[in-house]
N, C-alpha and C positions, 0 to 999 in steps of 0.2 A: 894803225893807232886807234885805240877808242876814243870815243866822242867822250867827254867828261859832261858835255852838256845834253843830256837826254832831251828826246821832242817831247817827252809826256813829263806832266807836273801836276801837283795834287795843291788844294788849298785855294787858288784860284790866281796864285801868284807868278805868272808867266816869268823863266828867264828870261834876263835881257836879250839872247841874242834868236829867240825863238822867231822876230819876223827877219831877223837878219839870215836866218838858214833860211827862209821862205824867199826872202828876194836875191840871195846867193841861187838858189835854184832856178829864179827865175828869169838871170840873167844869164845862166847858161843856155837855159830856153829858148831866149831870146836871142843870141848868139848864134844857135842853131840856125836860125831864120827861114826857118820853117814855118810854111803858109798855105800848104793842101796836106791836109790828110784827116782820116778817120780815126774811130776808136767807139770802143762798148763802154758805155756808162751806165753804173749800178748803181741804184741810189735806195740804202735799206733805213727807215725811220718809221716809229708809228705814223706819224703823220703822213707816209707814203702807202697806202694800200694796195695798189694796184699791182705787187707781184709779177704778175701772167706776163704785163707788157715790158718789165726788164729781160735782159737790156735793153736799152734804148742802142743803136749806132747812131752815133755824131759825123754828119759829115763837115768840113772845115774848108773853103778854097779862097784864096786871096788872103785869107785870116779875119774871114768873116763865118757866120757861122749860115750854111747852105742850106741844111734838112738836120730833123730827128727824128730818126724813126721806129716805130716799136718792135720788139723783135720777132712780128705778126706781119711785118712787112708795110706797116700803115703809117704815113705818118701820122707824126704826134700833132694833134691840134692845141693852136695858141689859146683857143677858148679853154682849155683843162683848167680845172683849179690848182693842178699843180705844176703847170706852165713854167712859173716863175722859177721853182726849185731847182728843174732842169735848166733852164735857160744859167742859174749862175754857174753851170757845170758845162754848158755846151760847147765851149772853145778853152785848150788851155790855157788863154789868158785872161778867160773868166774866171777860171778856177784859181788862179793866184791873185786874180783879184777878190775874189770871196773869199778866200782864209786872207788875206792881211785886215778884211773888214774888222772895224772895232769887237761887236758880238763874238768873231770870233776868237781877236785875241784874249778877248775877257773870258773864254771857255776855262771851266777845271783842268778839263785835259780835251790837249789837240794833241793826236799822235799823226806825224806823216812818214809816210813812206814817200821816198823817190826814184825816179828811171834813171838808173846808171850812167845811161848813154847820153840822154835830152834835158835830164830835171827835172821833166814835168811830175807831178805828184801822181802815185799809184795807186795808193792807200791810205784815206783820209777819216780819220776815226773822230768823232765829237761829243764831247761831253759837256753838256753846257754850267749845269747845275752838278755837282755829284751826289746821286744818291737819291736824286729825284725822279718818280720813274719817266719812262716811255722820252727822257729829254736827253737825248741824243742824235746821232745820224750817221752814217757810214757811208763813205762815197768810194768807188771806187770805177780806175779806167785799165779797159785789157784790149790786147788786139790793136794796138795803135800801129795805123800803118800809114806810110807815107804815100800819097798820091800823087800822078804823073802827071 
């Protein structure tokens, strides 16, 4: 069956059930009850320059958030100015807590994708203003593996 309610919307007018697909997601996430594992986080924004050190690997145990570390083998320091960014992406249920955030529902367009099997979000596209430049962000998580 097609979805009649698409995740992208124009105008800045969110359908209603846009965080209800969000927390439908996130309670199959949660159902999962999964509590160690990894994954590659890409985070493309102007406001993110540093290229070179994506991905980042997340590691995750107890369902706290362990290490992130750049794909140089280093961890990532809390002192970065871009710390913060990462951190709202470092565990999956940061990341579903970051997109139910207001900012985000208020975006032009939030496009997500999601993992078949777990829920968690794959592909998180952001537009915040439409049409303004350099004001968006693209998050994305690959490689999620379950740890023993």
């Amino acid at each position: 069956a097609h979805d009649p309610t698409p995740s992208v919307w124009f105008g800045g007018v969110p359908p209603q059930n846009v965080a209800a697909i969000i927390s439908d997601n996130r309670a199959r996430w949660q159902a999962a009850q999964i509590t160690d594992y990894r994954y590659q986080l890409s985070i493309n924004c102007f406001c993110f320059p540093q290229r070179d050190i994506l991905p980042f690997t997340i590691e995750v145990r107890a369902g706290t958030l362990a290490s992130i570390t750049s794909n140089d083998g280093t961890p990532f320091p809390t002192s970065d100015p871009m710390y913060a960014y990462v951190q709202d992406n470092a565990t999956i249920d940061a990341i579903f807590t970051t997109l139910l955030r207001d900012d985000m529902q208020r975006a032009d367009i939030l496009d997500i994708s999601y993992d078949p099997t777990y829920g968690f979000p794959v592909d998180i596209a952001v537009t915040y203003v439409q049409g303004r430049m350099d004001d968006g962000m693209a998050v994305s998580v690959r490689a999620f593996a379950l740890l023993p």
